[in-house]
LOKE-85191 format. One record per residue (C-alpha): residue in three letters; x, y, z. Coordinates in nm, 4 decimals, padded with zeros to 6 digits. Example, Ala and Ser with C-alpha at 12.3 -4.5 7.8 and 13.67 -1.06 7.14 Angstrom:
Ala; 01.2300; -00.4500; 00.7800
Ser; 01.3670; -00.1060; 00.7140
***
This chain:
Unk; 06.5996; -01.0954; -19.6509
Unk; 06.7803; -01.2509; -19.9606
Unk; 07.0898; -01.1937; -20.0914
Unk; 07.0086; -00.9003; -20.3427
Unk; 06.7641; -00.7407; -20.1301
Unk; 06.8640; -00.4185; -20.1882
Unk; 06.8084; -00.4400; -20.5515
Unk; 06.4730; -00.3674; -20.5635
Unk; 06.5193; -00.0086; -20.4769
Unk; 06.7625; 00.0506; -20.7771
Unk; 06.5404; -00.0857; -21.0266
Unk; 06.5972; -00.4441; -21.0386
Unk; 06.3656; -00.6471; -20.8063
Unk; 06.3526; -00.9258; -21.0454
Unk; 06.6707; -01.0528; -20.8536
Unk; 06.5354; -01.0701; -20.5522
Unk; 06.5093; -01.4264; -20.3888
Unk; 06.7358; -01.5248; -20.7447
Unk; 06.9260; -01.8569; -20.6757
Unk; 07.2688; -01.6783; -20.7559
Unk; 07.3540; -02.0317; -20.8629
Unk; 07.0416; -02.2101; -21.0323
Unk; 07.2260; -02.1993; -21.3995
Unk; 07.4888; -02.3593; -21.3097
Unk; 07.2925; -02.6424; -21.1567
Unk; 07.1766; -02.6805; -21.4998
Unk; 07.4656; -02.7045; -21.6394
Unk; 07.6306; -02.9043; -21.4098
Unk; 08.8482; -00.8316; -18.4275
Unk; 09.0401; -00.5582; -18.2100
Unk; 08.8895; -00.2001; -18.3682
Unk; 09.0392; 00.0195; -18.1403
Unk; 08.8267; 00.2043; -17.8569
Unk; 08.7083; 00.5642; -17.8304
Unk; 08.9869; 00.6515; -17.6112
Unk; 09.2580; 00.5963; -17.8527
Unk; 09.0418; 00.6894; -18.1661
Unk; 09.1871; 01.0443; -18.2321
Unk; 09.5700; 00.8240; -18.1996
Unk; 09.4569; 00.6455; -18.5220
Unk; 09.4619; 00.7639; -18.9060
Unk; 09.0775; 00.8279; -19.0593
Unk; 08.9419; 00.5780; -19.2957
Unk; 08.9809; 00.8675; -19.5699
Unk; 09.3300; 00.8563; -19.5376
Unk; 09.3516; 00.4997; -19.6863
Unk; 09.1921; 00.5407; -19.9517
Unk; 09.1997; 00.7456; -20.3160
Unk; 08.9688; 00.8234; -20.6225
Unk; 09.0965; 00.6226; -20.9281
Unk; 08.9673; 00.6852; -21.2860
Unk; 08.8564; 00.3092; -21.4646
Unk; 08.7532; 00.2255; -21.7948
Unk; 08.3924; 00.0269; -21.7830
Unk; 08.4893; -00.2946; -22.0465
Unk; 08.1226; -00.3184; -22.0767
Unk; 08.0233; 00.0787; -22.1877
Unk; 08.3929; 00.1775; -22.2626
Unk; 08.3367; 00.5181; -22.0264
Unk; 08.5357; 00.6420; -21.7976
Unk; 08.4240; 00.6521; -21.4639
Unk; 08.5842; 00.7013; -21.1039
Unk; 08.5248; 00.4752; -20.7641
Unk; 08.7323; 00.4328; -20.4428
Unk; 09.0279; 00.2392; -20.3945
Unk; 09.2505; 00.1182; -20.0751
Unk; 09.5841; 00.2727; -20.0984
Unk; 09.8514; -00.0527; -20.1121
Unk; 10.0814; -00.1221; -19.7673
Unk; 09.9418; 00.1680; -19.6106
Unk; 09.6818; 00.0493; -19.3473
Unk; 09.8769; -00.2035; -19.0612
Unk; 09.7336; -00.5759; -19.0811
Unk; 09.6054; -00.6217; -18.7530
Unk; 09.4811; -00.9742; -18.7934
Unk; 09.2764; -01.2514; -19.0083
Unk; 08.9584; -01.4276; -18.9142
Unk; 08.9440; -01.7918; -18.9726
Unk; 08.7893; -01.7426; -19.3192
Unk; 09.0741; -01.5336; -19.4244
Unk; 08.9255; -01.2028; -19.3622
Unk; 09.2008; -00.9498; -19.3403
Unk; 09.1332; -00.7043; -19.0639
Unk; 09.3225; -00.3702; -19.0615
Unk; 09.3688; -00.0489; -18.8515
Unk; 09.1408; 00.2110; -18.9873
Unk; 08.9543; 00.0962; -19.2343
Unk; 08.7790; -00.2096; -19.4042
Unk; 08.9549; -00.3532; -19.6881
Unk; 08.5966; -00.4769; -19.8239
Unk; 08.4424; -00.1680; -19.8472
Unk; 08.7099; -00.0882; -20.1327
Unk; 08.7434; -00.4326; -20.3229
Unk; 08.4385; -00.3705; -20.5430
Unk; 08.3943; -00.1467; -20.8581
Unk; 08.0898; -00.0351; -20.9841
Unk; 08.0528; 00.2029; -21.3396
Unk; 07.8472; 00.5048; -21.2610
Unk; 07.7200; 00.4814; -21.6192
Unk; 07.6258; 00.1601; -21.7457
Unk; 07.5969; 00.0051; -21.4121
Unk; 07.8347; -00.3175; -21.4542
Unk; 07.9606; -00.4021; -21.1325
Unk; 08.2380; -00.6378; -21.0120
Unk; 08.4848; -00.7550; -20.7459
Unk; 08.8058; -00.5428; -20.8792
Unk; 08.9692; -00.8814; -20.9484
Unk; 08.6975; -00.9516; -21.2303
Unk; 08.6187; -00.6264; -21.3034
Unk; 08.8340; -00.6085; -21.6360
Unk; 08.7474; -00.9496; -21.7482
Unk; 08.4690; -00.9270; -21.9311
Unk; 08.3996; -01.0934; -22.2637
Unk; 08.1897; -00.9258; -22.5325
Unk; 07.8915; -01.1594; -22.4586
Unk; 07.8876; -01.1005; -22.1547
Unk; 07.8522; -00.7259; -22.2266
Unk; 07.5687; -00.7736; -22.4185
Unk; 07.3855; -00.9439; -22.1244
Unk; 07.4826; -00.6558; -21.8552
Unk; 07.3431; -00.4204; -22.1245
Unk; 07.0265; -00.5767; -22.1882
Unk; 06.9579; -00.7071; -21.8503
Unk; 07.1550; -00.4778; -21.6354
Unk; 07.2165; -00.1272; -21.7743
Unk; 06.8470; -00.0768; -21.9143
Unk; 06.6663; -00.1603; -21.5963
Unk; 06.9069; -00.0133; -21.3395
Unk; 06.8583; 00.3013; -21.1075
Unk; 07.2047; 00.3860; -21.0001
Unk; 07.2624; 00.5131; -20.6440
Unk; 07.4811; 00.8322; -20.5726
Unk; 07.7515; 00.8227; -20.3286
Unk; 07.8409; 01.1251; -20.1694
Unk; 08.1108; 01.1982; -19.9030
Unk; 08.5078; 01.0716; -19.8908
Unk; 08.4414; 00.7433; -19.7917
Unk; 08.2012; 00.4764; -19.8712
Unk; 07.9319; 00.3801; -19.5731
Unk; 07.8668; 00.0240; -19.5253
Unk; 07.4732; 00.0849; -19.6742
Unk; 07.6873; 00.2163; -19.9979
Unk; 07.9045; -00.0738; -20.0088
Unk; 07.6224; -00.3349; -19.9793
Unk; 07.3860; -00.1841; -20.2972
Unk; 07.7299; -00.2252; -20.5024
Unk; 07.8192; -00.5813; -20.3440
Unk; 07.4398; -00.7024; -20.4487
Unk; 07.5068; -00.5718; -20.7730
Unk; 07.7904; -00.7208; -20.8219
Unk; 07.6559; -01.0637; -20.7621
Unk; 07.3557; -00.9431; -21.0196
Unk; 07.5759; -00.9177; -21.2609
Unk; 07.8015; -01.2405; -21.1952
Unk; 07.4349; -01.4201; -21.2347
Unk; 07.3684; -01.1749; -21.5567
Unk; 07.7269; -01.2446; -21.7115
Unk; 07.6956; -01.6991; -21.6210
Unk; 08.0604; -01.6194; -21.3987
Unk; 08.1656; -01.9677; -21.2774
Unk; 08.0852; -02.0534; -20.9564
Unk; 08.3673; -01.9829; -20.7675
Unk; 08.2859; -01.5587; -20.8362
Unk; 07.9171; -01.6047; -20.7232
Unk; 08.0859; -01.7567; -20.3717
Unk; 08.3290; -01.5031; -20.3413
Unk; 08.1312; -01.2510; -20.3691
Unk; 07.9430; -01.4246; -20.1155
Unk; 08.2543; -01.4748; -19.8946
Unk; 08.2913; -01.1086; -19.8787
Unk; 07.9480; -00.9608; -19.8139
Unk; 07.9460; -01.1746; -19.5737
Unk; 08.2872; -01.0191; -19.4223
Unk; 08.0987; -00.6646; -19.4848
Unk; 07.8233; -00.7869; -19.2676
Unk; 08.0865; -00.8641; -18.9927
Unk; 08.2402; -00.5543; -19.0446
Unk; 07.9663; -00.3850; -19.0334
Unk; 07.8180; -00.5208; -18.7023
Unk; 08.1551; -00.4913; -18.5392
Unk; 08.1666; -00.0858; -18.6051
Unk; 07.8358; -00.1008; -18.4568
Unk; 07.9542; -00.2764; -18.1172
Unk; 08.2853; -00.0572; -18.0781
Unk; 08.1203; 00.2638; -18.1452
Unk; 08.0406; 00.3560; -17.7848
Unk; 07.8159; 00.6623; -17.9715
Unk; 07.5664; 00.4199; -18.1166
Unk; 07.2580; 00.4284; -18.0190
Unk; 06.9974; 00.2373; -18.0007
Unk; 06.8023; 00.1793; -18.3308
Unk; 07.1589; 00.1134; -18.5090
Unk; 07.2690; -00.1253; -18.2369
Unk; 06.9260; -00.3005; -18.3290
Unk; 07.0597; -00.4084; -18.6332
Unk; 07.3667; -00.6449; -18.5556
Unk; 07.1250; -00.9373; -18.4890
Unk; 06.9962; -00.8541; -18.8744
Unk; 07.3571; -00.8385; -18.9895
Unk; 07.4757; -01.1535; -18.8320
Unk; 07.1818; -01.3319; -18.9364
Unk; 07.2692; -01.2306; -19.3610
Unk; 07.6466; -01.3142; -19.2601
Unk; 07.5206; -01.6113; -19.2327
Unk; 07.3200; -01.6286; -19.4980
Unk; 07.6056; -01.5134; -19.7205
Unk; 07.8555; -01.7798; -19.5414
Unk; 07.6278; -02.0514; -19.6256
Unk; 07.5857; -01.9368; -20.0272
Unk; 07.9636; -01.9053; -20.0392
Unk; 08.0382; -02.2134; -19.9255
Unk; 07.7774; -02.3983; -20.1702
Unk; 07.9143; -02.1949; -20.4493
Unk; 08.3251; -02.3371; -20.3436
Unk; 08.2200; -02.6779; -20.3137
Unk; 08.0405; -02.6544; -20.6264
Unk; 08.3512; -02.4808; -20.7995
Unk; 08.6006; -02.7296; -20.6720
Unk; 08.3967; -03.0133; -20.9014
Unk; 08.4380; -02.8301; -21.2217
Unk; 08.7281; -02.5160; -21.1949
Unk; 09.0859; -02.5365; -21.1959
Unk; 09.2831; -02.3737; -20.9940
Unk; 09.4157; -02.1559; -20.8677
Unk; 09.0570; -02.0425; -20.7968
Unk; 08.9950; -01.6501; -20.7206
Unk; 09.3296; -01.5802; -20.6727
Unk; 09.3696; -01.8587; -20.4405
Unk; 09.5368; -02.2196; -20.4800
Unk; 09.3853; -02.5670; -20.4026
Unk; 09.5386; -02.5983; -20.0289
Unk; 09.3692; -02.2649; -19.9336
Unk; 09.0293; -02.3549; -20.1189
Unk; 09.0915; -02.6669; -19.8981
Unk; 09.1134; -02.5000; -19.5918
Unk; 08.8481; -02.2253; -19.6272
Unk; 08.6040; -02.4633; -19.7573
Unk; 08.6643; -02.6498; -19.4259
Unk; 08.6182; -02.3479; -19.1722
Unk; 08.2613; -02.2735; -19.3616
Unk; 08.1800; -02.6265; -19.3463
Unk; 08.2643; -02.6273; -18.9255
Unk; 08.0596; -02.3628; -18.9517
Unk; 07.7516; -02.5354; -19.1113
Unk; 07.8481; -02.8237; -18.8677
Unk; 07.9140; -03.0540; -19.1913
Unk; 08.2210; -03.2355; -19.0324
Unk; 08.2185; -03.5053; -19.3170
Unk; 08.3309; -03.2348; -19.5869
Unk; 08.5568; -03.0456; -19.3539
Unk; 08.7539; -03.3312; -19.2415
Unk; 08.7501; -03.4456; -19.6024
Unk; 08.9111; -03.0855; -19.6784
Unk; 09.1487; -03.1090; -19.3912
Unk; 09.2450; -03.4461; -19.5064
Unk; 09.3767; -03.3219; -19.8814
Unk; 09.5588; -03.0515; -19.6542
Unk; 09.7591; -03.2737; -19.4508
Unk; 09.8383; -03.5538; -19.7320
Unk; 09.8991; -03.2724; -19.9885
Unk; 10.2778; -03.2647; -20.1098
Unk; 10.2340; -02.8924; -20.1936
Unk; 10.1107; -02.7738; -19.8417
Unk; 10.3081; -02.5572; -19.6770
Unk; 10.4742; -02.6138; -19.2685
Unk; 10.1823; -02.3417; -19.1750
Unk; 09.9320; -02.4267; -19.3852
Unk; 09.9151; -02.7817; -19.2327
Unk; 09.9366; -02.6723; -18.8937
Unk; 09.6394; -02.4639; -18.9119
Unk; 09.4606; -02.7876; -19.1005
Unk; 09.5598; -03.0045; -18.7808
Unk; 09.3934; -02.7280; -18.5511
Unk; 09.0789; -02.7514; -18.7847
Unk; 09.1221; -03.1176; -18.7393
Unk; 09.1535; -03.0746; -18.3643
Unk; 08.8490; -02.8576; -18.3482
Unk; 08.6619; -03.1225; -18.5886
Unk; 08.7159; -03.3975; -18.3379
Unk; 08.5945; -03.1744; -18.0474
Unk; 08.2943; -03.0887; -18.1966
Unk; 08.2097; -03.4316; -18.2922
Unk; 08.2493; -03.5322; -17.9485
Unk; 07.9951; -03.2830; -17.8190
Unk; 07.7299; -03.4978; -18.0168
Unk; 07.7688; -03.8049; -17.9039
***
């Protein structure tokens, strides 16, 4: 499937089957049901159109954003997805310019140098078929042609590593959500319920690139590291490496949690139950 699939429809199937990280080698849920649905607020009224400047083409363009403390934090996954009432959170977190094509997480989106422009330009903006979205919210096919384009461009612009695998981190959350609309919509029918085995199968696709890209990032970046300090890295590299079943690097992770003098009381607890689930797993093999 690949992580840029997609791409090739807007232009740019020469990043299809890319390895989002090959340069830098070089160089170094509870949804609600459908009987309480009409008791909960519409995704549209989470979110607002916001006019942005493109630091790449200078134009003014607009894109969707998630209204701040309004939507109730139901819960996070393990990996630190943040699940809310009414809406996905990822479906909002990425910007793309409806002129020039530059597209970013909104955390990176304004940090762009002017070299890097020059390579979105040249290898972005004058191949590039932009889609159209239509409609007051963004579907989860919209989202994913702007997610992939995002991590075109991180490749395009050399972003450190730690971008590339949060943007990975985060389609693959899109994926989840995504599959889990599918299985609480008790309308669905059968051809869309068909594809939740495709969308967990490029979670995990998108799971495994992420973690590559944090392990990567931890031996060269400082942190704190997209917005998030060492003991978190810690941790979240260690739930994607349970995941991957490499118990060497997550107990390695869990390890810097527990001895780390900056750790927090809840921080290490949720290390020990990684630690806990570690040693269970490891006893399964034997």
């Amino acid at each position: 499937m690949g992580l840029m699939s997609d791409l090739a429809g807007m232009g740019l199937g020469n990043f299809v089957g890319t390895d989002i990280y090959a340069d830098s080698k070089e160089k170094s849920p509870d949804h609600g049901t459908a009987d309480n649905a009409a008791n909960v607020p519409k995704e549209k009224d989470f979110i607002f159109d916001k006019s942005i400047d493109c630091p790449v083409c200078g134009k003014k363009f607009t894109t969707k954003i998630m209204k701040t403390g309004k939507a109730k934090l139901v819960h996070a996954d393990k990996d630190l997805r943040p699940v809310y009432e009414g809406v996905d959170a990822t479906k909002y977190d990425v910007q793309m310019c409806t002129h020039c094509g530059y597209t970013a997480l909104s955390r990176f989106f304004p940090m762009v140098t002017a070299a890097q422009a020059k390579l979105i330009k040249e290898n972005i903006s004058s191949k590039v078929v932009l889609p159209v979205f239509e409609g007051e919210t963004y579907s989860y096919e919209d989202v994913m042609k702007q997610y992939q384009l995002a991590l075109a461009c991180a490749v395009v612009k050399r972003s450190k590593n730690s971008e590339r695998a949060y943007i990975c981190l985060k389609s693959a959350w899109l994926m989840r959500g995504h599959y889990e609309s599918i299985l609480h919509d008790a309308t669905a029918d059968k051809a869309t319920k068909d594809l939740v085995p495709t969308l967990k199968e490029r979670e995990k696709e998108y799971l495994l690139n992420a973690y590559n890209g944090f392990v990567e990032a931890r031996k060269t970046e400082s942190y704190p590291m997209c917005g998030m300090d060492e003991n978190t890295i810690e941790y979240l590299v260690a739930v994607l490496a349970i995941g991957f079943k490499k118990y060497d690097v997550a107990g390695q992770s869990v390890s810097a949690i527990l001895t780390s003098l900056s750790a927090n009381s809840r921080m290490k607890d949720k290390a020990r139950e990684l630690k806990e689930e570690i040693l269970e797993a490891l006893k399964k093999t034997k």
